[in-house]
Backbone as JSON Lines, residues from 0, in Angstrom:
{"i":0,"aa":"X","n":[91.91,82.61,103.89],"ca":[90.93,83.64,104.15],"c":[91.03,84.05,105.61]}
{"i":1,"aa":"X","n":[91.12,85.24,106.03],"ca":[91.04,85.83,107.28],"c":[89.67,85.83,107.38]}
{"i":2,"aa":"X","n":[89.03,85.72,108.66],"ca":[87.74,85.7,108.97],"c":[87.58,86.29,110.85]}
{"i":3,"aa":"X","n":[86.48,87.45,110.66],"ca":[86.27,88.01,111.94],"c":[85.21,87.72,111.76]}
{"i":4,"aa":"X","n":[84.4,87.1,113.31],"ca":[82.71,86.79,113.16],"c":[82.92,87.33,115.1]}
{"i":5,"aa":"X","n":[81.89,88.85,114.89],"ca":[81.48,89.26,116.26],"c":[82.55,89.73,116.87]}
{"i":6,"aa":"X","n":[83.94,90.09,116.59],"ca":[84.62,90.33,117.32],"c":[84.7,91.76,117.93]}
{"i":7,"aa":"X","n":[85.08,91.92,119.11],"ca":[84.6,92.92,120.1],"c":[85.6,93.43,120.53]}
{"i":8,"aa":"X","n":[86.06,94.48,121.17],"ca":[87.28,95.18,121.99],"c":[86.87,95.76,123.45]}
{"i":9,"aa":"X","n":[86.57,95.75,124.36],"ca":[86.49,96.9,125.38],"c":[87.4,97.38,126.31]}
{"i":10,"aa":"X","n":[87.86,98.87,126.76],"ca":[88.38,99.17,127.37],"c":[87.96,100.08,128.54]}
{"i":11,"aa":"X","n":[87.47,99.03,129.99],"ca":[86.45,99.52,130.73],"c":[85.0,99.9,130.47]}
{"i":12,"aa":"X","n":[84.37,100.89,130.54],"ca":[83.18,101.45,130.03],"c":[83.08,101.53,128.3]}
{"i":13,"aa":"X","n":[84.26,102.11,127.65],"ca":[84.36,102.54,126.48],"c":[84.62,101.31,125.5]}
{"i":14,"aa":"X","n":[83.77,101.08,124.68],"ca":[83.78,100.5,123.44],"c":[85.01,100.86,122.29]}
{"i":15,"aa":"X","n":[85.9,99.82,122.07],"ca":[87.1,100.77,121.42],"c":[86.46,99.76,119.8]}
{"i":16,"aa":"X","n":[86.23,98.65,119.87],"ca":[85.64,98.01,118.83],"c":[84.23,97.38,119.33]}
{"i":17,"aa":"X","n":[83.15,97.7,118.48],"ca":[81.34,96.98,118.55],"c":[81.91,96.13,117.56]}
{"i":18,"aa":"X","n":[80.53,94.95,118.17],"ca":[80.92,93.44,117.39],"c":[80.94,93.48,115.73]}
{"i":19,"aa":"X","n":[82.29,93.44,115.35],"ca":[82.51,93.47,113.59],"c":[82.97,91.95,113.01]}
{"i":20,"aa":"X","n":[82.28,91.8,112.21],"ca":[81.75,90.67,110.8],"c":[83.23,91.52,109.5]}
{"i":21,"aa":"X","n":[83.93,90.74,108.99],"ca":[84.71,90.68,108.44],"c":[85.26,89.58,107.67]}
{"i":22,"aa":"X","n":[85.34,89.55,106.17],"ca":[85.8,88.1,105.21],"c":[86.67,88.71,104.39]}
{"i":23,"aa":"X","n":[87.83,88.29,104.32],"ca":[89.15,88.86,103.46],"c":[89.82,87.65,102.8]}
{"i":24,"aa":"X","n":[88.85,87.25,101.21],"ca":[89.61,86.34,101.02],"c":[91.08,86.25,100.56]}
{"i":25,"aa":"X","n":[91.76,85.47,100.73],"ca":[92.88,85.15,99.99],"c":[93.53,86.15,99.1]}
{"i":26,"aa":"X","n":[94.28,86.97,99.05],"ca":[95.22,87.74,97.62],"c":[94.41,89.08,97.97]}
{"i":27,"aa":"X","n":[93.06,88.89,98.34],"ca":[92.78,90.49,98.49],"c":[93.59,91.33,99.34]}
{"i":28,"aa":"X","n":[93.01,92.58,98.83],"ca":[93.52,93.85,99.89],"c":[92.5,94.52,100.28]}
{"i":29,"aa":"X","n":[92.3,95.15,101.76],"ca":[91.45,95.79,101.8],"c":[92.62,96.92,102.85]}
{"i":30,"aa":"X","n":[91.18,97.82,102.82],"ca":[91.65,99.39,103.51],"c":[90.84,99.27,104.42]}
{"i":31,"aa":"X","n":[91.52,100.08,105.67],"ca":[90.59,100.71,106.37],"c":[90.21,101.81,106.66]}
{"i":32,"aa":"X","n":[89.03,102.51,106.5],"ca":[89.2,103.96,106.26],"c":[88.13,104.86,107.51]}
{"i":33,"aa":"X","n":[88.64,105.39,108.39],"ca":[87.47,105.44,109.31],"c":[87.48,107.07,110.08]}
{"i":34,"aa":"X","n":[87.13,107.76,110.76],"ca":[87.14,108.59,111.57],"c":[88.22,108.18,112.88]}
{"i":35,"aa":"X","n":[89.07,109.02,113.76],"ca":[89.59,109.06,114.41],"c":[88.96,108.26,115.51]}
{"i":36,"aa":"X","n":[89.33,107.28,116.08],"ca":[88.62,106.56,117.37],"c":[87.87,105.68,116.76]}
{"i":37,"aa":"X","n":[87.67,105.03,115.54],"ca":[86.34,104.42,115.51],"c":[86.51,102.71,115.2]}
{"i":38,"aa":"X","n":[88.21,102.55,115.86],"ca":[88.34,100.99,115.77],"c":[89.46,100.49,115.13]}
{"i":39,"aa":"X","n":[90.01,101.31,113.67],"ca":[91.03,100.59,113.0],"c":[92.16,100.15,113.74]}
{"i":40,"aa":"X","n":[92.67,101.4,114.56],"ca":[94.08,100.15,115.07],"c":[93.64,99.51,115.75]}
{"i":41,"aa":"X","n":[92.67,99.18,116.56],"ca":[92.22,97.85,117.59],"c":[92.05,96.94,116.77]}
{"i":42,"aa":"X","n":[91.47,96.82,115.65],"ca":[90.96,96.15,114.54],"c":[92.61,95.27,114.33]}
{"i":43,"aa":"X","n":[93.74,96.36,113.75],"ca":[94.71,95.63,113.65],"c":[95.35,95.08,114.32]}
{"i":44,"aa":"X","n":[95.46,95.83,115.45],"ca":[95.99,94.89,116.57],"c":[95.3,93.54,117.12]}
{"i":45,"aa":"X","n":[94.06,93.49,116.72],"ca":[93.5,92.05,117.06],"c":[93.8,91.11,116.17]}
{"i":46,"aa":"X","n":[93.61,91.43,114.79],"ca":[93.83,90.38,114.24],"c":[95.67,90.12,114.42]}
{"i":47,"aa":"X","n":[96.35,91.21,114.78],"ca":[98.07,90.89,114.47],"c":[98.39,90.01,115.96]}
{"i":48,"aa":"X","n":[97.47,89.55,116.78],"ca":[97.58,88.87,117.92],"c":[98.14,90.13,119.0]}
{"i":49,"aa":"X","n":[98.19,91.1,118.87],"ca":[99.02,92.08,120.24],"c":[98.11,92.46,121.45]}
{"i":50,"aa":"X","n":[96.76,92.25,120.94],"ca":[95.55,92.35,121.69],"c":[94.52,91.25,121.83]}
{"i":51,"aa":"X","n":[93.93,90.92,122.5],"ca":[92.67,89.59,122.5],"c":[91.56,90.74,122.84]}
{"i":52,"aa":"X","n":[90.38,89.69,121.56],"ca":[88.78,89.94,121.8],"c":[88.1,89.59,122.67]}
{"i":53,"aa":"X","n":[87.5,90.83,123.57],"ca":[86.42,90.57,124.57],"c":[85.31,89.25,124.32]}
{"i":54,"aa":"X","n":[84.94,89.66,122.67],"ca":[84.26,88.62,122.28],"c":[84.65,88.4,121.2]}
{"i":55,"aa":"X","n":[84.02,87.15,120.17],"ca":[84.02,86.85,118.83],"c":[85.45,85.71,118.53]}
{"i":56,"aa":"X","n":[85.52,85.63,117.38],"ca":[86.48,85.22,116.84],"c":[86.82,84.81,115.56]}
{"i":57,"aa":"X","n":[88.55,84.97,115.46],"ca":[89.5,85.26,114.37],"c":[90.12,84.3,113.77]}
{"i":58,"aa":"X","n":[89.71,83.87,112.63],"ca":[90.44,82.92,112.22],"c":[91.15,83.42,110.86]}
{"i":59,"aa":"X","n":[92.23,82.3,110.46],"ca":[93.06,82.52,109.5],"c":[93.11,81.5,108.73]}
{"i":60,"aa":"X","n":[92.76,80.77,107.21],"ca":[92.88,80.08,106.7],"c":[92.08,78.91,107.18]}
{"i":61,"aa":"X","n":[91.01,78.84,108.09],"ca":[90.45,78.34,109.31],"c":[90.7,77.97,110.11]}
{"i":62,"aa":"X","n":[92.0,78.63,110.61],"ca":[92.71,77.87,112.12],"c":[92.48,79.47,112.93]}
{"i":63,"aa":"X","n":[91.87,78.93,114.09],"ca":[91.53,80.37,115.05],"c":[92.8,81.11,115.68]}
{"i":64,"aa":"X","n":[93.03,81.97,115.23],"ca":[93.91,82.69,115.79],"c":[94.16,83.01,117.58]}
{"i":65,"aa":"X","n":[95.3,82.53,117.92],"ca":[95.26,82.61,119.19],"c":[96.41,83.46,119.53]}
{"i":66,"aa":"X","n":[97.16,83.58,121.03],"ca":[98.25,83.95,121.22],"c":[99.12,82.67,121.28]}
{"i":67,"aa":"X","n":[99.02,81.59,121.33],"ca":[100.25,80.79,120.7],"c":[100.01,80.25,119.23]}
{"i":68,"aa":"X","n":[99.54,80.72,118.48],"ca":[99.86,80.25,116.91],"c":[99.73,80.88,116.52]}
{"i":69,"aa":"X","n":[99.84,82.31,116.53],"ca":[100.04,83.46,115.27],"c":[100.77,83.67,114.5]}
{"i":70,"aa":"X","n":[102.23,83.8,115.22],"ca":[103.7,83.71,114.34],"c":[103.7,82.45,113.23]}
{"i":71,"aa":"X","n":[103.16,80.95,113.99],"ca":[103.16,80.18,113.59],"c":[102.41,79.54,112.18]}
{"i":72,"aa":"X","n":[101.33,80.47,111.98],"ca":[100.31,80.69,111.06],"c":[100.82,80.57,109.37]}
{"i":73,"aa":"X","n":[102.01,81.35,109.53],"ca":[102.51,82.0,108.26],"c":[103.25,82.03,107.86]}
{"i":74,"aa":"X","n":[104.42,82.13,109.78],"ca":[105.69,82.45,109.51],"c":[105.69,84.13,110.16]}
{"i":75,"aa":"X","n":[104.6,85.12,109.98],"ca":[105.12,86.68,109.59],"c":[103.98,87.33,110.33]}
{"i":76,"aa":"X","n":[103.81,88.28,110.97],"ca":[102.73,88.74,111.32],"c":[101.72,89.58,110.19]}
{"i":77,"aa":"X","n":[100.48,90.1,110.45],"ca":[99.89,90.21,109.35],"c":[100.2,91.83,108.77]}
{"i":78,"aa":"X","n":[100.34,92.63,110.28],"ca":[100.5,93.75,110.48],"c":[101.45,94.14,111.58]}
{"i":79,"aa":"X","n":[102.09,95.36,111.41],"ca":[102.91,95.78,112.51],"c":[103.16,97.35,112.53]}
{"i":80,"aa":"X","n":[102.73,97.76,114.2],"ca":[102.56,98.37,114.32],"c":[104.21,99.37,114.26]}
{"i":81,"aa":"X","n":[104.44,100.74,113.69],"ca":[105.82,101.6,113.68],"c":[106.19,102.7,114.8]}
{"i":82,"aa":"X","n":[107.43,102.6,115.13],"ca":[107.18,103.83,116.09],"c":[107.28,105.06,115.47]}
{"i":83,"aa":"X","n":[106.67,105.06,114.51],"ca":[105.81,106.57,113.62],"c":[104.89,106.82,113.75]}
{"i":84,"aa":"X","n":[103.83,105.23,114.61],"ca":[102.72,105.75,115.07],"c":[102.0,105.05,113.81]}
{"i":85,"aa":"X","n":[102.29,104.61,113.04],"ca":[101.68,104.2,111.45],"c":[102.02,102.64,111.81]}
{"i":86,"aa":"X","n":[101.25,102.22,111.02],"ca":[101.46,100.43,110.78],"c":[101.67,100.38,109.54]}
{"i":87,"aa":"X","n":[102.68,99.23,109.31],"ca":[103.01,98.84,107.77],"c":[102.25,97.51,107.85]}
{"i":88,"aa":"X","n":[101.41,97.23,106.38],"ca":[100.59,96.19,106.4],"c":[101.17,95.56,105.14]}
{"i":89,"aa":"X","n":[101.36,94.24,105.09],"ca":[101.77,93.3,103.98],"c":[100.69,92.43,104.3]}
{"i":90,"aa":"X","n":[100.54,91.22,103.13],"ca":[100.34,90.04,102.96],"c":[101.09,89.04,102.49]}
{"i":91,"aa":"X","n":[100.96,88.12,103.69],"ca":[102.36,86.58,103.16],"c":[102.2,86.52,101.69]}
């Protein structure tokens, strides 16, 4: 199970992610579907380790996601970002 509890983004003054609550168990899929600016790629980039939370925290299977055990997690990252500007999203 991926698990976000409170996790936060800021960039200077501007809020790029407010504290988000998130439970993705196992085999699911979810979407993210949002208005322009309102968090998804920060969202992915936090949990894919390329960015760290101001606040909160990310765990995976219940081991907290850090910058040295992400790769290590799975094997694979969760998400990755394309230089199309698009992210391709799998699950291990």
């Amino acid at each position: 199970m991926l698990v976000l509890s409170q996790v936060s983004k800021r960039y200077g003054d501007t809020v790029a992610l407010a504290p988000t609550d998130l439970q993705v168990p196992a085999g699911e899929t979810v979407v993210l579907i949002g208005s322009s600016g309102c968090g998804k790629s920060t969202l992915l980039r936090l949990i894919d380790g390329l960015i760290q939370p101001d606040s909160g925290a990310i765990t995976f299977e219940g081991t907290a996601l850090t910058p040295a055990n992400i790769l290590q997690l799975d094997g694979s990252p969760i998400s990755r970002p394309l230089a199309s500007g698009r992210t391709l999203l799998w699950h291990p």
